[in-house]
NUFI-18643 format. One record per residue (C-alpha): residue number from 1; chain; x, y, z. Coordinates in Angstrom, 3 decimals, padded with zeros to 6 digits. Layout:
<rs>
(r NUM A (X Y Z))
...
</rs>
This chain:
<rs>
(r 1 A (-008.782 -110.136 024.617))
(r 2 A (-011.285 -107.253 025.064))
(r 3 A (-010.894 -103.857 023.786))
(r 4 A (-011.740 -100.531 025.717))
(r 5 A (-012.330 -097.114 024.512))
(r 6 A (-011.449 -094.195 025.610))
(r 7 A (-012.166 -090.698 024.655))
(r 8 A (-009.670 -087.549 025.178))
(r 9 A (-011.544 -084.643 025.803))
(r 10 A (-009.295 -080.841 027.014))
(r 11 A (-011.526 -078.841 029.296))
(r 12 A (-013.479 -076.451 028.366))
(r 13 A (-011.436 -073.725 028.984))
(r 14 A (-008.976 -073.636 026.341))
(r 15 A (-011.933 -072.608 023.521))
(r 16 A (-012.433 -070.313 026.521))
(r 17 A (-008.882 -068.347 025.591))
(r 18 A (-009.391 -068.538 021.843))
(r 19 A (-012.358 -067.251 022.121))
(r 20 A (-011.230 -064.296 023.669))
(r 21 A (-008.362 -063.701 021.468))
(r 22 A (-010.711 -064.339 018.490))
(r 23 A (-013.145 -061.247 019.790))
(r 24 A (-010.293 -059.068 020.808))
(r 25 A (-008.617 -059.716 017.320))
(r 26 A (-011.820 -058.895 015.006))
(r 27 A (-012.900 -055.813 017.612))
(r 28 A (-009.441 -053.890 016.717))
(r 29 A (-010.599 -054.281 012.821))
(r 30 A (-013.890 -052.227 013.429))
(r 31 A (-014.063 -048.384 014.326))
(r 32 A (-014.604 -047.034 017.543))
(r 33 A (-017.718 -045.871 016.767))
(r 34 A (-019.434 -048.802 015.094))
(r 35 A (-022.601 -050.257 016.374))
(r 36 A (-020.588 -053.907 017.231))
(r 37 A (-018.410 -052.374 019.883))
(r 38 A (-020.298 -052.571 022.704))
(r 39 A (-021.104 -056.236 021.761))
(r 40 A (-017.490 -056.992 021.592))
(r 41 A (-016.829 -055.014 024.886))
(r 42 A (-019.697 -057.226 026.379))
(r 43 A (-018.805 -060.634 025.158))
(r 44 A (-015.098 -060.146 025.931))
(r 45 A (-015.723 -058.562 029.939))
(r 46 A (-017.509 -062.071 029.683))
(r 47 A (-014.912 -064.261 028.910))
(r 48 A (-012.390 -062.249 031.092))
(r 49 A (-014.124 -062.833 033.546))
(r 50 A (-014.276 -066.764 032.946))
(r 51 A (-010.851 -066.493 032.845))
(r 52 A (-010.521 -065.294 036.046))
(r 53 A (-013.062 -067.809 037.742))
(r 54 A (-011.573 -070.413 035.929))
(r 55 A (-007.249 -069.560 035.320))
(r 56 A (-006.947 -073.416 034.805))
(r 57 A (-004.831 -073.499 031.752))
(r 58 A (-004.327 -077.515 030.571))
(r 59 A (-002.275 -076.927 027.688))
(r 60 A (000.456 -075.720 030.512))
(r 61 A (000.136 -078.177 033.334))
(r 62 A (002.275 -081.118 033.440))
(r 63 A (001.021 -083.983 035.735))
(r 64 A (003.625 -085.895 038.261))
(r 65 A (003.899 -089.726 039.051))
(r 66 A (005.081 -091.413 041.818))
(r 67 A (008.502 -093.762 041.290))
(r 68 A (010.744 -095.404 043.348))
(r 69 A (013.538 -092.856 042.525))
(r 70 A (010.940 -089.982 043.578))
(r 71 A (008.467 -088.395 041.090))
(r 72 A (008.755 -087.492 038.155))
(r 73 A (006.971 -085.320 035.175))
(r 74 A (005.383 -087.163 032.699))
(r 75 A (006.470 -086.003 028.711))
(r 76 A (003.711 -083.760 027.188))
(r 77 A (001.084 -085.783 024.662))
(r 78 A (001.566 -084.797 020.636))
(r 79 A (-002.304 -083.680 021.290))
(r 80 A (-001.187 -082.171 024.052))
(r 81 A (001.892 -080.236 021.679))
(r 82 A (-000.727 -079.709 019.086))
(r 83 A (-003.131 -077.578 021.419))
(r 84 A (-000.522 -075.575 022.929))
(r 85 A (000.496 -074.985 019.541))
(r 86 A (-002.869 -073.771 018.277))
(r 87 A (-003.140 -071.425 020.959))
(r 88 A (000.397 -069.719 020.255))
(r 89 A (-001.059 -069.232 016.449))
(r 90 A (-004.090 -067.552 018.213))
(r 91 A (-001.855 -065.613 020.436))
(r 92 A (000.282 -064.463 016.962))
(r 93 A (-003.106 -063.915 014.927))
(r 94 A (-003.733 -061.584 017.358))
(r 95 A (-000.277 -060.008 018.003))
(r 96 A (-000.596 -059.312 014.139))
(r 97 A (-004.007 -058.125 014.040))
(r 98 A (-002.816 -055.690 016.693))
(r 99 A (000.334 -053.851 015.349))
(r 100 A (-001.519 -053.967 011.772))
(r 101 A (-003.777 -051.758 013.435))
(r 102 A (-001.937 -049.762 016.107))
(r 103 A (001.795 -049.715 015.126))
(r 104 A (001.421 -050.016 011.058))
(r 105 A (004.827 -051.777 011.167))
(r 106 A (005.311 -053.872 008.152))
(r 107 A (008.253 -055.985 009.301))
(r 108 A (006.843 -056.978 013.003))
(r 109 A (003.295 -057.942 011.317))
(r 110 A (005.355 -060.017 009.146))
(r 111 A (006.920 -062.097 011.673))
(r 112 A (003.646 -062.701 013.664))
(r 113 A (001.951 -063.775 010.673))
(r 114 A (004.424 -066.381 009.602))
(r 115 A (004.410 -067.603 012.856))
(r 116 A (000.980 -068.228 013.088))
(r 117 A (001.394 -069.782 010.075))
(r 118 A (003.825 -072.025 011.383))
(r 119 A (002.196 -072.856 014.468))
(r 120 A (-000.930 -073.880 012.395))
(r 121 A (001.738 -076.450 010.163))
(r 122 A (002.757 -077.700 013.374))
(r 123 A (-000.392 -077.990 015.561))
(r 124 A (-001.774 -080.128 012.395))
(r 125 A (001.213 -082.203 012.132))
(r 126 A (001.181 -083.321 015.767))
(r 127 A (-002.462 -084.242 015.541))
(r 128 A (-002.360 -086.033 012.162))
(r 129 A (001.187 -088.039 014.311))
(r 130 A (000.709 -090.165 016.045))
(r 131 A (002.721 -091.330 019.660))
(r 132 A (005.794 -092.428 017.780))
(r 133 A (006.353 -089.385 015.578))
(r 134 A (005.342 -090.640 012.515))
(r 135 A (001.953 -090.365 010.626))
(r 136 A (-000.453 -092.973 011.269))
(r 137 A (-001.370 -095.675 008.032))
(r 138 A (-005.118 -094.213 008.112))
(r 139 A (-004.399 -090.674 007.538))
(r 140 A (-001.316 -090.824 005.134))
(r 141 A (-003.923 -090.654 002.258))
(r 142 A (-004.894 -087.255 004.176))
(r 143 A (-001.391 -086.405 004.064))
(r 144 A (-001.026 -086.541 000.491))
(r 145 A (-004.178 -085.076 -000.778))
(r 146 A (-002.589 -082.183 001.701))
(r 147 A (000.717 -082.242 -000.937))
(r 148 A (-001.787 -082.499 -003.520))
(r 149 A (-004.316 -079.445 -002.988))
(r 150 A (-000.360 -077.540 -002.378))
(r 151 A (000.920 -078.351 -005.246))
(r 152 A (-002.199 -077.486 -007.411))
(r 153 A (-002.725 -074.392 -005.586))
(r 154 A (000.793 -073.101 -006.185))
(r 155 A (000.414 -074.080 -009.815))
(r 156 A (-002.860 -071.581 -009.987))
(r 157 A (-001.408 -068.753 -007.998))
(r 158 A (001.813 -069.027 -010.603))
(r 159 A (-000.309 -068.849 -013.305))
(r 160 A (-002.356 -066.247 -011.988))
(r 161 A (000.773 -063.731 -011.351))
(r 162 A (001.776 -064.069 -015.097))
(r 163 A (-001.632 -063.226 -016.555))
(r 164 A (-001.777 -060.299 -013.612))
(r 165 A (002.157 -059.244 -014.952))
(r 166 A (000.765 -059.454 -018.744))
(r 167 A (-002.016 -057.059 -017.736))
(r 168 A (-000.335 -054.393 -015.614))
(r 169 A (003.033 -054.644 -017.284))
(r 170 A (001.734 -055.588 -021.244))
(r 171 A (004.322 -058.152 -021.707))
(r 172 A (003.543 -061.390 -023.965))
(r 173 A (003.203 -064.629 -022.054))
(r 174 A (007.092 -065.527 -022.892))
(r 175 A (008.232 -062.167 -021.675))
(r 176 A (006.153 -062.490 -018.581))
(r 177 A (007.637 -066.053 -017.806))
(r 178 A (011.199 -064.753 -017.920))
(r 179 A (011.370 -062.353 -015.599))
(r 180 A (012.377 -062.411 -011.582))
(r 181 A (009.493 -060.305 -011.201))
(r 182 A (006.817 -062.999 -011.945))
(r 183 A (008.003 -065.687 -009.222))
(r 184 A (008.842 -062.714 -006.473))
(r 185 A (005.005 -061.689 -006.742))
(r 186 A (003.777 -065.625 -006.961))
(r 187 A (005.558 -066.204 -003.844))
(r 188 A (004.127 -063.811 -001.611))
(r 189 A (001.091 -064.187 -003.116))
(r 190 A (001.426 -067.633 -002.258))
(r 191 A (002.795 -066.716 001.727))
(r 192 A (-000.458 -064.270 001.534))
(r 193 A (-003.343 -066.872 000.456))
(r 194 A (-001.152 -070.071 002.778))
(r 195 A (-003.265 -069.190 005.799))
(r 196 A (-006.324 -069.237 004.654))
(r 197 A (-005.691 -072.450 002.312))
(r 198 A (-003.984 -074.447 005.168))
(r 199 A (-006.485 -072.968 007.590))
(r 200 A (-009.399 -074.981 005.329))
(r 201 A (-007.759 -077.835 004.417))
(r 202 A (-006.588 -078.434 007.877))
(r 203 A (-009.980 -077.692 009.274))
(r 204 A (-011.461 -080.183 007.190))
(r 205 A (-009.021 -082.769 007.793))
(r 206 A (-009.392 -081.993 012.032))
(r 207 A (-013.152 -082.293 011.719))
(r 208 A (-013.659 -085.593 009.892))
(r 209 A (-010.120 -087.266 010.523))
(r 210 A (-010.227 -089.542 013.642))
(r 211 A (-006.939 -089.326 015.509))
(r 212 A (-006.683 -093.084 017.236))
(r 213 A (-004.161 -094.822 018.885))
(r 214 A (-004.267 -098.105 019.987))
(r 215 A (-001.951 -099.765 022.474))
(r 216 A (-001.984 -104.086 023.689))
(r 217 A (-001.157 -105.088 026.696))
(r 218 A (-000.641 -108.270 028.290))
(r 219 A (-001.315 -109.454 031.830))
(r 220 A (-000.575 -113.503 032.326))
(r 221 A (-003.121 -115.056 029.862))
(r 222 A (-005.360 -111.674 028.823))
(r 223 A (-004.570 -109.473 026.456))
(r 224 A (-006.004 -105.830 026.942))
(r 225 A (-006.515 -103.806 024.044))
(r 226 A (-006.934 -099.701 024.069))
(r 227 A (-008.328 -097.510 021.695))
(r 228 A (-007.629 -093.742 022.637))
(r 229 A (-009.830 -091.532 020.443))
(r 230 A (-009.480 -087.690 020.582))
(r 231 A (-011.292 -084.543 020.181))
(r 232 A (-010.577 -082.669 017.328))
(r 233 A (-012.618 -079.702 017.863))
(r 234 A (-009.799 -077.969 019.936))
(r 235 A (-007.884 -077.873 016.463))
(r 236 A (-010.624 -077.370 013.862))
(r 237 A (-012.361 -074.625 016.179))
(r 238 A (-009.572 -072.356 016.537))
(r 239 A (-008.670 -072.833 012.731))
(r 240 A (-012.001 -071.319 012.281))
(r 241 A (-011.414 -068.273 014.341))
(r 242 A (-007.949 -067.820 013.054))
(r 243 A (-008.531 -067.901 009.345))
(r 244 A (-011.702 -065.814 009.589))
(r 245 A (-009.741 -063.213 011.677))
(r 246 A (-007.268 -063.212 009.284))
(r 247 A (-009.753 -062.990 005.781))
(r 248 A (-011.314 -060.100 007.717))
(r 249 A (-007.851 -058.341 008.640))
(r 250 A (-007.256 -058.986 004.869))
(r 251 A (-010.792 -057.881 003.593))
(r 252 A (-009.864 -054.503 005.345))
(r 253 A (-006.855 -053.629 004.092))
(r 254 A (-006.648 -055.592 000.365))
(r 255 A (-005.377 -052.322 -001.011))
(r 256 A (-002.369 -051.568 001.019))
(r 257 A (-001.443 -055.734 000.970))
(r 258 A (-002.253 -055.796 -002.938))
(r 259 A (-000.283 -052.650 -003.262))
(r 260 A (002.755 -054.091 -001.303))
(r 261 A (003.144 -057.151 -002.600))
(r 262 A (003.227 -055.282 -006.338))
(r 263 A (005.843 -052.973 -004.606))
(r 264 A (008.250 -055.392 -003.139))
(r 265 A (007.734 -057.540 -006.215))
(r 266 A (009.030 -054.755 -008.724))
(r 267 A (011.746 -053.585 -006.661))
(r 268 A (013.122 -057.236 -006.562))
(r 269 A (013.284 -056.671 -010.222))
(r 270 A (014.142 -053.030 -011.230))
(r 271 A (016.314 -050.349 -010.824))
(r 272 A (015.890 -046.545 -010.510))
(r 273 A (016.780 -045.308 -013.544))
(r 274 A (017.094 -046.077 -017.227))
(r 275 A (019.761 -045.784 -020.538))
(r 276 A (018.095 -043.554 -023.264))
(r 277 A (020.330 -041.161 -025.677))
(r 278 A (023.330 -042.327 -024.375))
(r 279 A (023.305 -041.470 -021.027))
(r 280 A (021.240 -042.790 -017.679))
(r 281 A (018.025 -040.847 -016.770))
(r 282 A (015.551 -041.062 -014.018))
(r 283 A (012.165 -038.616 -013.522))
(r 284 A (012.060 -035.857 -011.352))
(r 285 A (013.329 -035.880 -007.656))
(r 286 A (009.626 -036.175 -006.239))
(r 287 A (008.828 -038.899 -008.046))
(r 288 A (008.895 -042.447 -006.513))
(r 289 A (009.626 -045.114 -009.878))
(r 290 A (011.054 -047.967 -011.079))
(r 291 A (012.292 -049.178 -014.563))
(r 292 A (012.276 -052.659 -016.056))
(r 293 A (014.805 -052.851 -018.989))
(r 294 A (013.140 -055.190 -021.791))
(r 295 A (015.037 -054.705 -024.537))
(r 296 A (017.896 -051.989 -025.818))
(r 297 A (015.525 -049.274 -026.203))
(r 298 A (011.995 -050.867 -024.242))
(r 299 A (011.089 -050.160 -020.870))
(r 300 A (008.452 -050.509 -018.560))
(r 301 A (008.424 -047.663 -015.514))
(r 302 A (006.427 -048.099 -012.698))
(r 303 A (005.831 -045.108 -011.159))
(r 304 A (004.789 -045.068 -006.850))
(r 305 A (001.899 -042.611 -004.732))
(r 306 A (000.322 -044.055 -001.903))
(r 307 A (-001.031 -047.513 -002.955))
(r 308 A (-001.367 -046.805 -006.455))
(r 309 A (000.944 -048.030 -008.586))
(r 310 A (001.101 -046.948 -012.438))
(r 311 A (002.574 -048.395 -015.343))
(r 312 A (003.816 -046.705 -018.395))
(r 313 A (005.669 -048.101 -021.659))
(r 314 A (008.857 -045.981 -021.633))
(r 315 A (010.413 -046.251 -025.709))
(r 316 A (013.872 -044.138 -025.852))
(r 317 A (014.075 -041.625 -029.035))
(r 318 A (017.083 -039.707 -030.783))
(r 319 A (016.259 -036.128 -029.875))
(r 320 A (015.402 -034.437 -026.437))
(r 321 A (014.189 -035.022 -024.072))
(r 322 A (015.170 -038.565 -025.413))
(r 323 A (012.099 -041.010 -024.167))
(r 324 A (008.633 -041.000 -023.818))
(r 325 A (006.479 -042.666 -021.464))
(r 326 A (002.663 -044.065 -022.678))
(r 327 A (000.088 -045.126 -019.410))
(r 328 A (-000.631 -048.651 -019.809))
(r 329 A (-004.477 -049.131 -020.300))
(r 330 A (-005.725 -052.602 -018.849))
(r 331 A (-009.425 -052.467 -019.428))
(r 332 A (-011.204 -052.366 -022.484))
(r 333 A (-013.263 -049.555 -022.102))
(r 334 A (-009.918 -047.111 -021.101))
(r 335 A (-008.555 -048.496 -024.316))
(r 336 A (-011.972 -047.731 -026.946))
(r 337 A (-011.586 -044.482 -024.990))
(r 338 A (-008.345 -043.983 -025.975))
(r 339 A (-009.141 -045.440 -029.436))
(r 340 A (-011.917 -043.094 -029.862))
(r 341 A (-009.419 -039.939 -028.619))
(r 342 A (-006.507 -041.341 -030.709))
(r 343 A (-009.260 -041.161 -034.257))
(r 344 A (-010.958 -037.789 -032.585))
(r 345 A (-006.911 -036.412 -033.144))
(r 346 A (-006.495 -037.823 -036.559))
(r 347 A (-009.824 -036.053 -037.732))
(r 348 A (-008.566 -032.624 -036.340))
(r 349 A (-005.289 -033.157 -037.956))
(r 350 A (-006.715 -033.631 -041.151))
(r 351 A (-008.816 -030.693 -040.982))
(r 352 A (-006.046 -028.984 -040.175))
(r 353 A (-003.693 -030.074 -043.338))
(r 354 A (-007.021 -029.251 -045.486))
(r 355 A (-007.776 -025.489 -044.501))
(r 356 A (-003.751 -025.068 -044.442))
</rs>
């Protein structure tokens, strides 16, 4: 028996089309008028025109053999799947990147995102596969440190969106862990920050995993054995370009994602007005709020302009106008400052009562 090796390599031309998606992506996140433009505008009129020297596109081609019956095209490779999958993520990162930045439509971003997510799932799982579907003995320790680093990671972002809700919405750590609210905001917190996590882990798995499969075959008295190895850099390269694009997209507009996700989160567990004096209420017809109900007379408003979101306690009283609301303070020094104004009040009052 003798055993021969034999490396898989793409062409070069598929980084070729990441790469330009990858430039045009992270140009639409700078202004017009920044110094980088023309670099961008440089570097891509380069790789367009690459493109157009060189339209070969693997990932699409499907080679023919000769049989007896006629020819015949030969079933796509799981590395083959796994490419072509990659560069539909790139095409979504970029799709998303674009109406983020042009169209400012919420629910269309949303669906290119998750499907570069998806794409990024699948890509991996093909490569990780191998030719029979299943995941090779070598890398099912990969696959569960994968569940692992999930599982731990959910567990962190869980726990991080009930001290956030204790902070913003000054509940106690039981109060916090019973409402809707808290698992709403932990799961897109969680759809947010699964990019970039699955973007890292699968890089690193891409780079130093080996993907081999080896096949025997016999021929009267030899036995042939063959080792295919393949190149993982047309997975872990454009996991690169799509999770930077993406932290970028994010580093840009953290305020308006923060300030949704709070949003959506609340309204999942709120109404629009509140039950004080016997009788619902609601503020005034400009203003944008919520209300949580936490006990018979304890609420929590939220009230809406823009991206900032403010939280008040809301405490329901016997006479007119029947409630009153108190801002929420969060850091220390807005609560000393109220301390201070709070004893500042107290001192007048007294001097007050005194000369009276």
């Amino acid at each position: 028996m003798y055993i021969r090796v034999r490396r898989i390599n793409p062409p070069m031309s598929i980084f070729l089309y990441h790469a330009l998606f990858f430039l045009l992506s992270i140009a639409f996140l700078f202004p017009s008028d920044h110094l980088a433009v023309p670099i961008f505008i440089m570097l891509i009129g380069l790789l367009v025109t690459s493109a157009i020297i060189t339209p070969k596109i693997w990932v699409i081609k499907r080679s023919r053999v000769d049989t007896r019956n006629g020819s015949r095209e030969l079933r796509g490779s799981r590395y083959e799947h796994s490419i072509a999958w990659m560069l539909f993520g790139s095409v979504s990162m970029f799709a998303f990147i674009f109406i983020t930045e042009f169209i400012s439509s919420v629910d269309y971003g949303t669906v290119f995102i998750i499907a570069s997510f998806f794409s990024i799932f699948i890509s991996s799982y093909y490569y990780l596969s191998n030719s029979e579907g299943s995941v090779g003995k070598g890398n099912k320790m990969t696959a569960w440190a994968i569940r692992v680093v999930s599982i731990i990671s959910s567990f962190i972002i869980l726990s991080w969106s009930k001290v956030a809700a204790m902070g913003y919405m000054d509940l106690t750590y039981n109060d916090a862990s019973s409402r809707m609210i808290i698992y709403a905001y932990s799961i897109m917190i969680l759809l947010i920050t699964a990019i970039p996590i699955s973007g890292f882990i699968y890089m690193f798995v891409s780079l130093y995993e080996t993907k081999v499969i080896e096949r025997v075959y016999k021929n009267g008295s030899k036995t042939k054995k063959i080792n295919l190895k393949y190149n993982s850099l047309p997975i872990a390269i454009p996991l690169i370009m799509i999770t930077t694009a993406f932290l970028m997209c994010y580093g840009k507009h953290h305020n308006v994602v923060d300030a949704y996700i709070v949003r959506k989160s609340i309204e999942l567990d709120s109404a629009e007005g509140f039950w004080c004096g016997g009788g619902y209420k609601t503020l005034g017809t400009n203003v944008d709020a919520r209300f949580i109900k936490l006990s018979e007379k304890d609420y929590r408003a939220f009230i809406f302009k823009g991206n900032n979101i403010s939280s008040y306690r809301l405490s329901c009283l016997s006479t007119y106008p029947y409630y009153e609301m108190k801002f929420v303070l969060i850091k220390a020094s807005d609560i000393r400052m109220q301390m201070k104004a709070d004893e500042i009040n107290n001192d007048l009052k007294i001097v007050t009562n005194t000369k009276g």
